[in-house]
Rosetta silent file (secondary structure, phi, psi, omega in degrees, C-alpha in Angstrom):
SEQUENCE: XXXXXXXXXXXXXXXXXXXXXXXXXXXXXXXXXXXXXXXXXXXXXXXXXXXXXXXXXXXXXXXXXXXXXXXXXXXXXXXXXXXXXXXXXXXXXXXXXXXXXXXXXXXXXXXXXXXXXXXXXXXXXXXXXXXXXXXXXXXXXXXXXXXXXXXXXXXXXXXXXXXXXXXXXXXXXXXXXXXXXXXXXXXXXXXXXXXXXXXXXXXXXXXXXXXXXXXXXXXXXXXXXXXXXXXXXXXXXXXXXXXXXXXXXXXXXXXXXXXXXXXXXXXXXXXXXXXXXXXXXXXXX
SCORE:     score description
SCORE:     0.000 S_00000001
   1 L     0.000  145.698 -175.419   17.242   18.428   12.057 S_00000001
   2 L  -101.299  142.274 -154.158   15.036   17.513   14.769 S_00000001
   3 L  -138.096  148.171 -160.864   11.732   16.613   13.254 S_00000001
   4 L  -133.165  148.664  167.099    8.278   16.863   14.955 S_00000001
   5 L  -150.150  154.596 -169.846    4.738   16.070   14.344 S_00000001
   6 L   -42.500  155.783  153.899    1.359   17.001   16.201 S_00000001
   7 L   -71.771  -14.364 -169.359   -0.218   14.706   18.765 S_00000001
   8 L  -113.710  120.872 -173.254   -3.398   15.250   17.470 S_00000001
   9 L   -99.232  162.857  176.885   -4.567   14.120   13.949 S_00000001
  10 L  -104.428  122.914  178.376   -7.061   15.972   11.800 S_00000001
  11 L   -89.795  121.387 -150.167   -9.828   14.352   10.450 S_00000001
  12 L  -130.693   -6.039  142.833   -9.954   14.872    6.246 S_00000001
  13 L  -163.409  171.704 -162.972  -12.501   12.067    4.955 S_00000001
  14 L    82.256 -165.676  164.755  -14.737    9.861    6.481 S_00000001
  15 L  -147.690  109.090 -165.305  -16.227   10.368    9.636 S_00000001
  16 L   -41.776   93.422  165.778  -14.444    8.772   12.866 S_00000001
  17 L   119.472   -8.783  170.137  -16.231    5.420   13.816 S_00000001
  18 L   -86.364  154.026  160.224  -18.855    5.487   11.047 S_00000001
  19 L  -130.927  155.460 -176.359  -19.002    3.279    7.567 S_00000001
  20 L   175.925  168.136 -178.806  -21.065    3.719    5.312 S_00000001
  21 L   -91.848  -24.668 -163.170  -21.863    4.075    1.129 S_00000001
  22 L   -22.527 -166.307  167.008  -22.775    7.868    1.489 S_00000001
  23 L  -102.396  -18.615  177.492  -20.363   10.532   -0.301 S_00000001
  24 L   -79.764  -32.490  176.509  -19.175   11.666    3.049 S_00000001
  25 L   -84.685  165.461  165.578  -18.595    8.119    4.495 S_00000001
  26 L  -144.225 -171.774 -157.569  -16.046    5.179    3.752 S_00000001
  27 L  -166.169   74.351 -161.197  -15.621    1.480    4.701 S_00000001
  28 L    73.798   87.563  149.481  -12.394    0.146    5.610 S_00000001
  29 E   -53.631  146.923  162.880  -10.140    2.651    3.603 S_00000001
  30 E  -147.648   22.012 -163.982   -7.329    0.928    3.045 S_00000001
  31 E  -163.479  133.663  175.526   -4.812    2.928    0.374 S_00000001
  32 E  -164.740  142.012  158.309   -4.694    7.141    0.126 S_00000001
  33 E  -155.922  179.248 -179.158   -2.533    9.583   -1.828 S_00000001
  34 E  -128.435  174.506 -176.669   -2.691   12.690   -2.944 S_00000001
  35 L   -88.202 -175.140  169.167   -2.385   14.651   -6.543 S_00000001
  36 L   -81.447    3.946  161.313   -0.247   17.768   -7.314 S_00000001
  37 L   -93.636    6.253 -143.738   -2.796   19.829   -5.940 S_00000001
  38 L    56.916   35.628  153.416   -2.943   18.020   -2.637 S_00000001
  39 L   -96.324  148.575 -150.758   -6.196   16.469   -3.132 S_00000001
  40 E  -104.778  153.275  157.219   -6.671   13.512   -1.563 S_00000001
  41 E  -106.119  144.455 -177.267   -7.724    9.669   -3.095 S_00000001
  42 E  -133.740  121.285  178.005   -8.971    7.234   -1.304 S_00000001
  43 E   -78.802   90.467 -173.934   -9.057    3.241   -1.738 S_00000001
  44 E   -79.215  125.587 -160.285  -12.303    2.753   -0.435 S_00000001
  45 L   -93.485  -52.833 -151.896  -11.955   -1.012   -0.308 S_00000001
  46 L   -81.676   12.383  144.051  -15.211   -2.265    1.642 S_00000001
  47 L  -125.671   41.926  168.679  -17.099   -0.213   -0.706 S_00000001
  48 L    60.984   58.711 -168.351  -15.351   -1.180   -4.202 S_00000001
  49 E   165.984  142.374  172.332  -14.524    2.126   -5.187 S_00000001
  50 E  -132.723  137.437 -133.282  -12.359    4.918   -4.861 S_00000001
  51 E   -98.177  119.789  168.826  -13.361    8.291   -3.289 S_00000001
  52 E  -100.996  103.087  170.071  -11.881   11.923   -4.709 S_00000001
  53 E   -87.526  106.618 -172.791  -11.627   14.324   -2.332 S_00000001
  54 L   -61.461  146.333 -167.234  -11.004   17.930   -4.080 S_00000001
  55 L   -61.589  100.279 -174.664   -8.347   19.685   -1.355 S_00000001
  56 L   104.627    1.860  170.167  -10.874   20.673    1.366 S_00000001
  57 L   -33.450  110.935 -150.589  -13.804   18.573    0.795 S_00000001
  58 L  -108.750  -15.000 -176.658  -15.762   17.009    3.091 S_00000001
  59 L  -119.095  155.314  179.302  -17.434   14.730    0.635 S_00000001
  60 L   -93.304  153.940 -164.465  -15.932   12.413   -2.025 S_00000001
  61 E  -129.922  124.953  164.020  -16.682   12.183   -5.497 S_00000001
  62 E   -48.269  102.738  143.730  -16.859    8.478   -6.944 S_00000001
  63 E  -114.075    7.428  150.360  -13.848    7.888  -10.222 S_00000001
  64 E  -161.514  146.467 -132.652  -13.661    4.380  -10.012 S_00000001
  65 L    47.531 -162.218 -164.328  -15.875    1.083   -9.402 S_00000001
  66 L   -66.397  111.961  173.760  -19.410    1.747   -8.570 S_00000001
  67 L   -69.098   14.203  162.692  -20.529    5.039   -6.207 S_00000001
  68 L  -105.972   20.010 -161.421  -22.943    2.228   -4.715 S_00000001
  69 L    19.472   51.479  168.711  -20.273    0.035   -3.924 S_00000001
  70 L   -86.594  129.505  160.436  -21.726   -2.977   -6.007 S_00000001
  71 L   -92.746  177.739 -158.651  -18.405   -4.826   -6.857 S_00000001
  72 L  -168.048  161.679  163.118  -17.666   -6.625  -10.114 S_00000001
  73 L   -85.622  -30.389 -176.701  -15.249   -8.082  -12.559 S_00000001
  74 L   -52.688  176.851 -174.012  -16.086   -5.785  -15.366 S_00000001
  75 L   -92.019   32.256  162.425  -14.276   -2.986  -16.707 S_00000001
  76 L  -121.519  -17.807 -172.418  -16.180   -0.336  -14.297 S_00000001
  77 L   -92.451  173.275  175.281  -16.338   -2.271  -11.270 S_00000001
  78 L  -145.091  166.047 -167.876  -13.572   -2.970   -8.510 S_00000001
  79 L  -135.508   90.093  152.403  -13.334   -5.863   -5.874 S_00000001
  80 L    71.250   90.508  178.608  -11.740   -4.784   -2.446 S_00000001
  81 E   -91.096  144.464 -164.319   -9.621   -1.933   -4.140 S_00000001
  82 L  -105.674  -58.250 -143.016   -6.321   -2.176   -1.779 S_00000001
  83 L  -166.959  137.945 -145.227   -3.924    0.991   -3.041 S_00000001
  84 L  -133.622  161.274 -177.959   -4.406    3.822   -5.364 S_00000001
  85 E  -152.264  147.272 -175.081   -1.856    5.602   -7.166 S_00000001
  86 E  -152.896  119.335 -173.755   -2.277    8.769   -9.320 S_00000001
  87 L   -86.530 -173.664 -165.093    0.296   10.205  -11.858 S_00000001
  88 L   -57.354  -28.775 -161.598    0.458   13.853  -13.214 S_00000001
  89 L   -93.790   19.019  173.349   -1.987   13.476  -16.132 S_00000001
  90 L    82.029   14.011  160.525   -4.806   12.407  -13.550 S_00000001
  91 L   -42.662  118.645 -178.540   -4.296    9.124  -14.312 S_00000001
  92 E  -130.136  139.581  167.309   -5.164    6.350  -11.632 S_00000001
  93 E  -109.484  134.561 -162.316   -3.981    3.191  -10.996 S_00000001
  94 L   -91.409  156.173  129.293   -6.007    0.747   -9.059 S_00000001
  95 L  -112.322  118.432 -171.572   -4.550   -2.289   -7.422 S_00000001
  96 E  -108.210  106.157 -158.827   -7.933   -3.881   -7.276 S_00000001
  97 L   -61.807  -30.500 -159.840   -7.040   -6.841   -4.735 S_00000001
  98 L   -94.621  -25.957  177.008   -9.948   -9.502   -4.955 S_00000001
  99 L   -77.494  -16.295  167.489   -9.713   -9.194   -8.878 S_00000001
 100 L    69.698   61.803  178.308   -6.132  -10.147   -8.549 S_00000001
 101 E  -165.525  172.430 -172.146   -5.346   -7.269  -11.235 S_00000001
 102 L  -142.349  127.812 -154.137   -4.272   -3.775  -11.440 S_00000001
 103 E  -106.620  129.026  170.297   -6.531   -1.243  -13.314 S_00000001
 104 E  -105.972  130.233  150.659   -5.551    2.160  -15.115 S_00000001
 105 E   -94.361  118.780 -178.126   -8.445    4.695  -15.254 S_00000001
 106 L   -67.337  160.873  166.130   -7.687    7.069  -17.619 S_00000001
 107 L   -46.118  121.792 -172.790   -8.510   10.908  -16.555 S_00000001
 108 L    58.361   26.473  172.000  -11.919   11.061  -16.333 S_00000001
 109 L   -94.882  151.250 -173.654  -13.077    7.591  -17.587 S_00000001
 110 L   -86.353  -24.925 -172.061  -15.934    5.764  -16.354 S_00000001
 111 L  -142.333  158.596  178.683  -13.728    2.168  -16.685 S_00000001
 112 L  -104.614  172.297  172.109  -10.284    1.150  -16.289 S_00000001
 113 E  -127.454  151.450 -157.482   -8.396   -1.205  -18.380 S_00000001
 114 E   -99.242  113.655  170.929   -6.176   -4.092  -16.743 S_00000001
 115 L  -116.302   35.006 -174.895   -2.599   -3.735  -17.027 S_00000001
 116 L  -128.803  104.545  158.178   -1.610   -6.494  -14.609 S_00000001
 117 L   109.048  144.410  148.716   -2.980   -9.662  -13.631 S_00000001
 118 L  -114.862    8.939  178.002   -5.607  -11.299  -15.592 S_00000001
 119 L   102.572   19.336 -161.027   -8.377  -11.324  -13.260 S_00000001
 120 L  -160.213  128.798  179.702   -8.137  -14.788  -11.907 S_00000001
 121 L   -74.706  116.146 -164.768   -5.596  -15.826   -9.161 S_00000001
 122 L  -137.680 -159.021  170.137   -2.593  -17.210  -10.522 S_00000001
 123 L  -142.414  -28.683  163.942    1.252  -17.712  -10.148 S_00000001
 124 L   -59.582 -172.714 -169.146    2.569  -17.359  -13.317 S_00000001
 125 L   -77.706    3.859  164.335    4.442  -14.477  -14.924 S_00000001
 126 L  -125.427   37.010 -179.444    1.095  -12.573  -16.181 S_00000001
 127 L  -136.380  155.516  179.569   -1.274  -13.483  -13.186 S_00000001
 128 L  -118.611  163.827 -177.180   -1.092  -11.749   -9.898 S_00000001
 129 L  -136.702  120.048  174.899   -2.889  -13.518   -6.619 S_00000001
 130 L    45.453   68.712  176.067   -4.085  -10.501   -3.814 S_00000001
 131 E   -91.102  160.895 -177.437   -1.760   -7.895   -5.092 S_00000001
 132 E  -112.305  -52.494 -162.461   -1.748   -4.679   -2.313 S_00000001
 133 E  -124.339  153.442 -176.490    0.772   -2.136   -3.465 S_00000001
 134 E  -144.415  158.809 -161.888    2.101   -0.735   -6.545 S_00000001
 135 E  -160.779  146.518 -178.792    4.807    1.878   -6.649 S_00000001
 136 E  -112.897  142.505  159.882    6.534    3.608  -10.462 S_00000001
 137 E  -103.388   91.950 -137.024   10.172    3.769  -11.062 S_00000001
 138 L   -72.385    4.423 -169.568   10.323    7.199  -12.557 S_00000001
 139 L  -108.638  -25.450  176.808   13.579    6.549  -14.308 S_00000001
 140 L   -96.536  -24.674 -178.485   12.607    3.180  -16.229 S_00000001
 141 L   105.286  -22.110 -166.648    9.397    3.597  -16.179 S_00000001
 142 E   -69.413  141.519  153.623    8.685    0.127  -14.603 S_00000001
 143 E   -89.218  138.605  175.550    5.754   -0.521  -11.993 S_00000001
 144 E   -97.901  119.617 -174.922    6.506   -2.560   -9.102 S_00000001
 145 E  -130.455  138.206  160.704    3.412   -4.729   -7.504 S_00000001
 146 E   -64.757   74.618  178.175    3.262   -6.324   -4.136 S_00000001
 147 E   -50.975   85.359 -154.082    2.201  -10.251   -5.492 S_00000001
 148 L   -95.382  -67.051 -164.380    1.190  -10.461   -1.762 S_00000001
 149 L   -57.628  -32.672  150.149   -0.688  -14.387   -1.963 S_00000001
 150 L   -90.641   35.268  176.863    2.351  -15.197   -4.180 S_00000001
 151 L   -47.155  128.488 -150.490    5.039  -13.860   -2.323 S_00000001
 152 E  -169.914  100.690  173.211    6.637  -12.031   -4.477 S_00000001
 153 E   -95.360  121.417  168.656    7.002   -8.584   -5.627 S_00000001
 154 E   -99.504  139.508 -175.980    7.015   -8.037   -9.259 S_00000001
 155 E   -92.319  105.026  165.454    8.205   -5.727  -12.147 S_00000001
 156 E   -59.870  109.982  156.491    6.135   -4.516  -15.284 S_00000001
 157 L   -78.494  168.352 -178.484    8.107   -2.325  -17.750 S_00000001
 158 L   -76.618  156.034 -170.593    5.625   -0.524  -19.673 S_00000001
 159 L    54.460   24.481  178.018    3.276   -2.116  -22.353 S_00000001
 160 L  -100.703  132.138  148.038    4.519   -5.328  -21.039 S_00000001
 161 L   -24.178  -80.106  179.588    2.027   -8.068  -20.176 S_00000001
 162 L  -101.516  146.674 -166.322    4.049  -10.525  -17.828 S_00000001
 163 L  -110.601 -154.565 -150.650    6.249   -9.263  -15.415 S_00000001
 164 L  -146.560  126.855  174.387    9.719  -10.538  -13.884 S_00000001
 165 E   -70.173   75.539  159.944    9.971  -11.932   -9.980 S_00000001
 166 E   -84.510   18.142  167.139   12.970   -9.532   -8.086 S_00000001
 167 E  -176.698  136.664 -167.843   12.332  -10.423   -4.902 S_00000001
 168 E    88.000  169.443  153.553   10.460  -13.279   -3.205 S_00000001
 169 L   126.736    8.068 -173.555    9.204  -15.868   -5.662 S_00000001
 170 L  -127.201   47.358  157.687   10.385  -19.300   -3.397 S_00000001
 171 L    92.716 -163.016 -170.363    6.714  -19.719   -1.413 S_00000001
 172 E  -109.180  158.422 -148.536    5.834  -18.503    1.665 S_00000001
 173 L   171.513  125.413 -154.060    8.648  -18.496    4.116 S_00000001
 174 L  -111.276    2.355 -170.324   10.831  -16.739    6.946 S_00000001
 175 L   -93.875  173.012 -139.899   14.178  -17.601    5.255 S_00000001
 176 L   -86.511   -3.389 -178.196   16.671  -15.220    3.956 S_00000001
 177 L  -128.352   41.019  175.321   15.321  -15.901   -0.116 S_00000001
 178 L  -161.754  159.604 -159.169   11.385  -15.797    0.700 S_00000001
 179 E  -116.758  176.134  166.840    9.119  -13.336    1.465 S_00000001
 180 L  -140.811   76.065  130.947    5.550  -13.782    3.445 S_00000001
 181 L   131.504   51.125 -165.678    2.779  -12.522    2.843 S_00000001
 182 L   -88.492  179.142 -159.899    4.109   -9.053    1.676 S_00000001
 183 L  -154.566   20.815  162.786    1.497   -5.921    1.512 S_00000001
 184 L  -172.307  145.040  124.252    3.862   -2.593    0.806 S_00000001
 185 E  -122.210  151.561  175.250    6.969   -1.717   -1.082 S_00000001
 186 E  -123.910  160.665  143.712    9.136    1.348   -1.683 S_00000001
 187 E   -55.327  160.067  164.218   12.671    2.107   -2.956 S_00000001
 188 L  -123.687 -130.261 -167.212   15.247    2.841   -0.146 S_00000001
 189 L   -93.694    5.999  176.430   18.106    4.732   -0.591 S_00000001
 190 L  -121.637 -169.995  159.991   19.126    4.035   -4.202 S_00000001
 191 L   -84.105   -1.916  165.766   16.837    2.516   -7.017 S_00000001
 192 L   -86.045  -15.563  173.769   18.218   -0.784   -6.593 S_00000001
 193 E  -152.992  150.708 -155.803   16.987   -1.837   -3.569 S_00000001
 194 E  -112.538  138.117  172.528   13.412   -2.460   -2.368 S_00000001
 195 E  -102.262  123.119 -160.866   12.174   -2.211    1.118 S_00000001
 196 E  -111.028  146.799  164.730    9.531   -4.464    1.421 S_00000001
 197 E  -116.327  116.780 -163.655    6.945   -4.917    4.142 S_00000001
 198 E  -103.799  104.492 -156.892    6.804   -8.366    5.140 S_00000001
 199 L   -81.308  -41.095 -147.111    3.146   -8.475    6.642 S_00000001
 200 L   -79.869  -30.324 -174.440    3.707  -12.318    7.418 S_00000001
 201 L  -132.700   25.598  156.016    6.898  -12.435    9.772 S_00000001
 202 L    46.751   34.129  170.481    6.227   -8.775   11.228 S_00000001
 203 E  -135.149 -165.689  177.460    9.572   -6.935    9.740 S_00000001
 204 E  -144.906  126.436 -171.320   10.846   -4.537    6.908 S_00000001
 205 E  -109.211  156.092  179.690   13.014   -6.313    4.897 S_00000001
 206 E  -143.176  151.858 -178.454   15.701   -4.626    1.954 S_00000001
 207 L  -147.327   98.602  170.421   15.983   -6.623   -0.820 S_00000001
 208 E   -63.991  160.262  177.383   18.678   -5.530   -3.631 S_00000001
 209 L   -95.326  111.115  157.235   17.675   -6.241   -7.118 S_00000001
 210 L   130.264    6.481  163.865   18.999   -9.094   -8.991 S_00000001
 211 L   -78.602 -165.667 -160.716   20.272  -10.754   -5.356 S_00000001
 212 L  -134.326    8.934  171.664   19.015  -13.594   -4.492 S_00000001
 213 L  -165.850 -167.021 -176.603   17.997  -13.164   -0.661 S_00000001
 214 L  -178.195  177.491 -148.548   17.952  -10.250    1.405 S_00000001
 215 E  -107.169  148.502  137.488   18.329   -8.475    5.245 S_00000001
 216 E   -51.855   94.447 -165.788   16.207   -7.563    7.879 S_00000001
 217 E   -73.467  -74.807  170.318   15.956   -3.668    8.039 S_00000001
 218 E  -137.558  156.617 -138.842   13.563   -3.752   11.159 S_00000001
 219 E    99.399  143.687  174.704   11.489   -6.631   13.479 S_00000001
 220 L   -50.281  175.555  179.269   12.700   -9.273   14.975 S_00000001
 221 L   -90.870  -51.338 -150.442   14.378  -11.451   12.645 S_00000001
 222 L   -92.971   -0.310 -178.299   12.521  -14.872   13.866 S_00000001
 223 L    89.164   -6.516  164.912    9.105  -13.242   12.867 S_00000001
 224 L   -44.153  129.882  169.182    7.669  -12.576   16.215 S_00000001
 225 L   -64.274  165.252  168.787    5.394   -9.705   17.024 S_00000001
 226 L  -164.717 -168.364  170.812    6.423   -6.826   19.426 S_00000001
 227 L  -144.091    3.909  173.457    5.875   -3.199   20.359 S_00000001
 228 L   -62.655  167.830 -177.071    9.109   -2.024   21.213 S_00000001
 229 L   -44.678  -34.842 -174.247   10.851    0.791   18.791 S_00000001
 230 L   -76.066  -14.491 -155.045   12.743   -2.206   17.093 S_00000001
 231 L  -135.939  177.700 -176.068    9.972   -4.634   16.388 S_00000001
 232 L  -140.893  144.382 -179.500    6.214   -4.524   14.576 S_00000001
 233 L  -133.965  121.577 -151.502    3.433   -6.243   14.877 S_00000001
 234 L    53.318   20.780 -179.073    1.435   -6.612   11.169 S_00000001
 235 L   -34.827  143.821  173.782    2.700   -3.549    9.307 S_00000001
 236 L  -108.893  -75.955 -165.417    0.863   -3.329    6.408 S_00000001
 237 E  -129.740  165.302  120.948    2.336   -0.310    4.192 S_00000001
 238 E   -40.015  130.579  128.949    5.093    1.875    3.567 S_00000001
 239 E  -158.434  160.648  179.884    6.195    4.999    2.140 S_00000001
 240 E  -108.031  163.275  178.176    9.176    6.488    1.997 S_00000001
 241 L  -114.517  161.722 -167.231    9.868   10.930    1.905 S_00000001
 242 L   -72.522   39.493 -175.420   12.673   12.601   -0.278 S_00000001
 243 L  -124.682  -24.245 -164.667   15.403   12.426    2.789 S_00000001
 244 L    66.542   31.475  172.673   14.492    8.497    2.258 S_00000001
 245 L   -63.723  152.852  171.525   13.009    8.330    5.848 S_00000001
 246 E  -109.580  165.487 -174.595   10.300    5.435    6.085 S_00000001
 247 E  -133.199  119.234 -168.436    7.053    5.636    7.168 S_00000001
 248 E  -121.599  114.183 -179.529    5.552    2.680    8.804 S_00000001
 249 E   -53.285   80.735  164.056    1.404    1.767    9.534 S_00000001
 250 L   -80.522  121.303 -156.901    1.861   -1.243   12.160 S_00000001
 251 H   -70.548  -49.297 -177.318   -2.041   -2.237   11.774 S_00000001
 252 H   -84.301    9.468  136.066   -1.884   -4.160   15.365 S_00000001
 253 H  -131.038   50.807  163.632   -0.213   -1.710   17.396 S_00000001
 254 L    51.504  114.274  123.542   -2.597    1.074   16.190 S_00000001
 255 L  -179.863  132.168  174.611    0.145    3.397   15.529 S_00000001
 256 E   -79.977  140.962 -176.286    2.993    4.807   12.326 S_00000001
 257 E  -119.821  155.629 -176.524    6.390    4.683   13.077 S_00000001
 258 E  -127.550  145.792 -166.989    9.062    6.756   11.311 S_00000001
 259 E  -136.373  138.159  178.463   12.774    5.526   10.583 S_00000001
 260 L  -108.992  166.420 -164.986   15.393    7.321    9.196 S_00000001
 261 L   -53.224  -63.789 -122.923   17.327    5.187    6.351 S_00000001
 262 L  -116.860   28.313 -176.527   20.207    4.014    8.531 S_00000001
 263 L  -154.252   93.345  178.650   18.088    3.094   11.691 S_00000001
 264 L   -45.282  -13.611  168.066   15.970    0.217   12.769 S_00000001
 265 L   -69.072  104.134 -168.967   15.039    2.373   15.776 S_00000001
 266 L   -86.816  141.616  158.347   11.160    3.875   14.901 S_00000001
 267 L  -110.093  100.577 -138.316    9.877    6.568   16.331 S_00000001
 268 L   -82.548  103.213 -156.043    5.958    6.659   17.079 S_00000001
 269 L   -99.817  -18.983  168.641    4.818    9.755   15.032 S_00000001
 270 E  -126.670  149.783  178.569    1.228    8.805   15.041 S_00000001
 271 L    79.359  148.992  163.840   -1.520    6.683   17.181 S_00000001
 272 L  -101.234  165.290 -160.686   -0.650    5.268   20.751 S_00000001
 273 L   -86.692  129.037  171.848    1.358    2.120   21.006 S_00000001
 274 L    80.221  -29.762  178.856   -1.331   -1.145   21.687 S_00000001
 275 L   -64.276  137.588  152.426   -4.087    1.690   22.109 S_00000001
 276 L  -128.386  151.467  157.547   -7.300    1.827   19.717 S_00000001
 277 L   162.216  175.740 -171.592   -9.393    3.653   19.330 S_00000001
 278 L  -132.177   48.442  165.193  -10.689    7.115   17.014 S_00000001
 279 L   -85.757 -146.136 -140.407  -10.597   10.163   18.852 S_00000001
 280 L  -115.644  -13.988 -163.171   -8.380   12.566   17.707 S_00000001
 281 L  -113.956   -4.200 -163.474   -5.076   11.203   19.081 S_00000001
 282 L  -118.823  131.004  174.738   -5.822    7.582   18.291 S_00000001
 283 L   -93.446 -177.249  169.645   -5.708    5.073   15.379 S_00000001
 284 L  -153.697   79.956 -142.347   -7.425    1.778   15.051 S_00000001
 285 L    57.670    0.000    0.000   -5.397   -0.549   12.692 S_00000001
């Protein structure tokens, strides 16, 4: 199949080039998904809080941290919320980045409770340091969090406390058993192996589970930036679609690239390459 996507983007929260606390505005988003109705969430990070858009909405409805974006440690506030994740029962999971923890707000709760992290930047097996992304493994059950300041991504089974290092965990580092600085994972094409975005040396990385080093999917190899189809320069996140194509944000050359599983060659489905800017055709990290 040949697969196509508009030149033009639509805008569906915020307002292009403004910030702000309003209900209509945001402030650095930096995490969005949507529910089973297609309504969208939004990790509004620079204002501690994340924004519910009901599926046509123009304004957001505050369900977690503060709608006045006062941040906090407590169990209503958030700190720089990075990536939001929301299961069937309406459930949300926070990764709330500056608290170095990851929060579940039950449906319709005013506070979350921390099932990650203790709230203090750490390196052992129950403290997270800057985590970005969290991702569920619907068949075990396990959450996977992007340990970004420790790289390292780590696995939570449920009701567990301390989690288990599968990938990363030997410092910060360009060699074939260290990760740098990473800020998105997904599965790839089984459940066994994680494609990690490796914010620090500008590639996507595959990492099987229980090796003990792992490959370069796509990016240079030596960690260099670029803008050609092959290379990236800061990707930040991931996701993958149920054909197990990837989808990639490279924050510094404005633009998402799309990959099909077997092919380091991206194709630029959104944003111009090196261009910023927020008109309709244009990203800006």
């Amino acid at each position: 199949a040949i697969l196509r996507w508009n030149q033009t983007g639509i805008t569906v929260a915020g307002i292009s080039g403004q910030s702000g606390l309003a209900a209509n505005r945001l402030t650095s988003p930096r995490g969005v998904t949507l529910d089973w109705s297609n309504s969208i969430y939004v990790a509004d990070s620079g204002n501690n809080r994340v924004q519910y858009y009901p599926r046509g909405a123009l304004s957001g409805i505050t369900v977690c941290g503060q709608s006045n974006g006062v941040s906090g440690l407590n169990s209503s506030h958030l700190f720089n919320p990075w990536k939001v994740m929301v299961e069937n029962e309406g459930d949300i999971y926070v990764v709330d980045r500056n608290n170095h923890r990851i929060q579940l707000w039950k449906f319709n709760s005013s506070f979350g409770s921390t099932i990650a992290g203790l709230g203090v930047s750490g390196s052992n097996a129950s403290q997270l340091s800057n985590p970005q992304d969290i991702f569920r493994d619907e068949k075990s059950g396990a959450l996977y969090i992007t340990d970004t300041a420790n790289h390292r991504i780590m696995r939570y089974f449920r009701n567990e406390s301390t989690g288990t290092v599968v990938a990363g965990g030997n410092g910060l580092g360009n060699s074939n058993i260290q990760l740098s600085s990473p800020t998105g994972a997904r599965f790839g094409v089984s459940t066994d192996i994680v494609m990690i975005v490796n914010y620090g040396t500008n590639n996507i990385v595959q990492w099987k589970i229980g090796d003990h080093n792992r490959t370069v999917f796509t990016g240079n190899i030596n960690g260099t930036t670029g803008s050609t189809l092959t290379q990236l320069y800061g990707p930040e996140c991931l996701v993958t679609d149920p054909m197990d194509n990837l989808y990639v944000a490279g924050r510094y050359n404005h633009r998402v690239q799309f990959f099909l599983p077997d092919q380091p060659n991206g194709t630029t489905i959104a944003g111009k390459t090196a261009i910023s800017g927020y008109n309709s055709t244009l990203l800006y990290h």
